[in-house]
N, C-alpha and C positions, 0 to 999 in steps of 0.2 A: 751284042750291043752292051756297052757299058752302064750301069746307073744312071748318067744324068743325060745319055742319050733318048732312053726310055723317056724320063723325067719330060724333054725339051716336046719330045711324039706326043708325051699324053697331054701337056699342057695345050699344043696346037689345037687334039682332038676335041676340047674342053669346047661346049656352044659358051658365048658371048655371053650370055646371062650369070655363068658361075662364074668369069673371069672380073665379078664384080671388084674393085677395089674394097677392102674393108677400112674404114678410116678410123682414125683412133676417137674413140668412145670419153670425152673428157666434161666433166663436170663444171658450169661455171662456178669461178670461186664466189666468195658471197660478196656484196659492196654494201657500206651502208655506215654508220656509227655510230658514237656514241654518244646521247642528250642525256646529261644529268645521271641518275644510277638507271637508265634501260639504254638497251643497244637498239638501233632501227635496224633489221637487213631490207633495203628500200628494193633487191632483187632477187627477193623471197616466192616470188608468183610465175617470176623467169625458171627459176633453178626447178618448180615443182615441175614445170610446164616441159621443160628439156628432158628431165626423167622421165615423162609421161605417169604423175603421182598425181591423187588430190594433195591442194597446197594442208590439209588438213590432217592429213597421215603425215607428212614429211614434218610438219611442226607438233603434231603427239609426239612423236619420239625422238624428237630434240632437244623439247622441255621434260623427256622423262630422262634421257642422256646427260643434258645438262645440268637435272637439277634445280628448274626455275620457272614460275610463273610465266607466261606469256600471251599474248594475243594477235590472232589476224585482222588485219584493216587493208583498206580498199589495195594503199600503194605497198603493202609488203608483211611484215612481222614486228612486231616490241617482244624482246624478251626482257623479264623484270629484272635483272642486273648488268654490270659490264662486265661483258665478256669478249674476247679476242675475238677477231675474225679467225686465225689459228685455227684455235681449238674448234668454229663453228664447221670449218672448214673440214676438218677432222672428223665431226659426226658425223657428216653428210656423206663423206667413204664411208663410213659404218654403214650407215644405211643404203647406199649404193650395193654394195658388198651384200648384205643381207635381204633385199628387196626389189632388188633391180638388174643385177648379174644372174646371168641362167648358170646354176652349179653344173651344169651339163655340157653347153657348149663356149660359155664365157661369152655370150652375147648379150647386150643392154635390151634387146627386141623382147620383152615381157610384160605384162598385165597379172594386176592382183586381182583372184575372183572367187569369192566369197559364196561357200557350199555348207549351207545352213549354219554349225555354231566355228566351222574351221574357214580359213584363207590360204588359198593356194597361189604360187605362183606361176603363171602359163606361158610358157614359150611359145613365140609366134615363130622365132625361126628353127626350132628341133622340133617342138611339141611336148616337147619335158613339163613333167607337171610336180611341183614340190609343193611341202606346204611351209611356211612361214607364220612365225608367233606372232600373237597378237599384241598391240601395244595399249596396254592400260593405264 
């Protein structure tokens, strides 16, 4: 039997369950603008909630990324200057990249869990366990 003969047998022999589709993992971009010198992202509480993050870690290290004041309110974030959606766009990979991807199997299925003065982050679907810096 050739490679993709094998390949076509074990794919059959596969149960249903692992034959899952994996769909692509994408980030919404941010929506929002900009009032005077701050930016509103009005779907700030969406983007933490899709990551499965507090909205309170994902805006610590966007205002330390960025470089700027900010605050959270009911319907989303002010951060204290104008800045691009671009570029907010851009941290939020960072921090996907850094917080949210399993370095082990490239899955978004993770949780940050907090073992006395360090934060790890826990693979729900390897079980990989990394640790991740803190944001100060």
């Amino acid at each position: 039997m050739d490679y993709r003969a094998l390949l076509e047998k074990a794919r059959k022999e596969l149960p249903e369950t692992v034959k899952v589709n994996v769909k692509r993992f994408e980030v919404p971009k941010v929506k929002g603008h900009i009032e005077g010198n701050k930016t509103i992202i009005s779907n700030f509480h969406q983007i933490a909630n899709y990551l499965h993050r507090k909205p309170e870690h994902l805006l610590k290290f966007l205002l330390r990324e960025l470089a700027t004041p900010g605050e959270l309110t009911k319907s989303g974030a002010v951060l204290g200057r104008k800045i691009s959606a671009d570029k907010i766009n851009q941290k939020i990979e960072m921090y996907v990249k850094e917080f949210v991807i399993c370095p082990e199997c490239k899955r978004p299925d993770t949780k940050l869990v907090k073992e006395g003065r360090f934060t790890f982050m826990h693979c729900l679907a390897c079980g990989a366990k990394h640790p991740v810096r803190q944001i100060k």
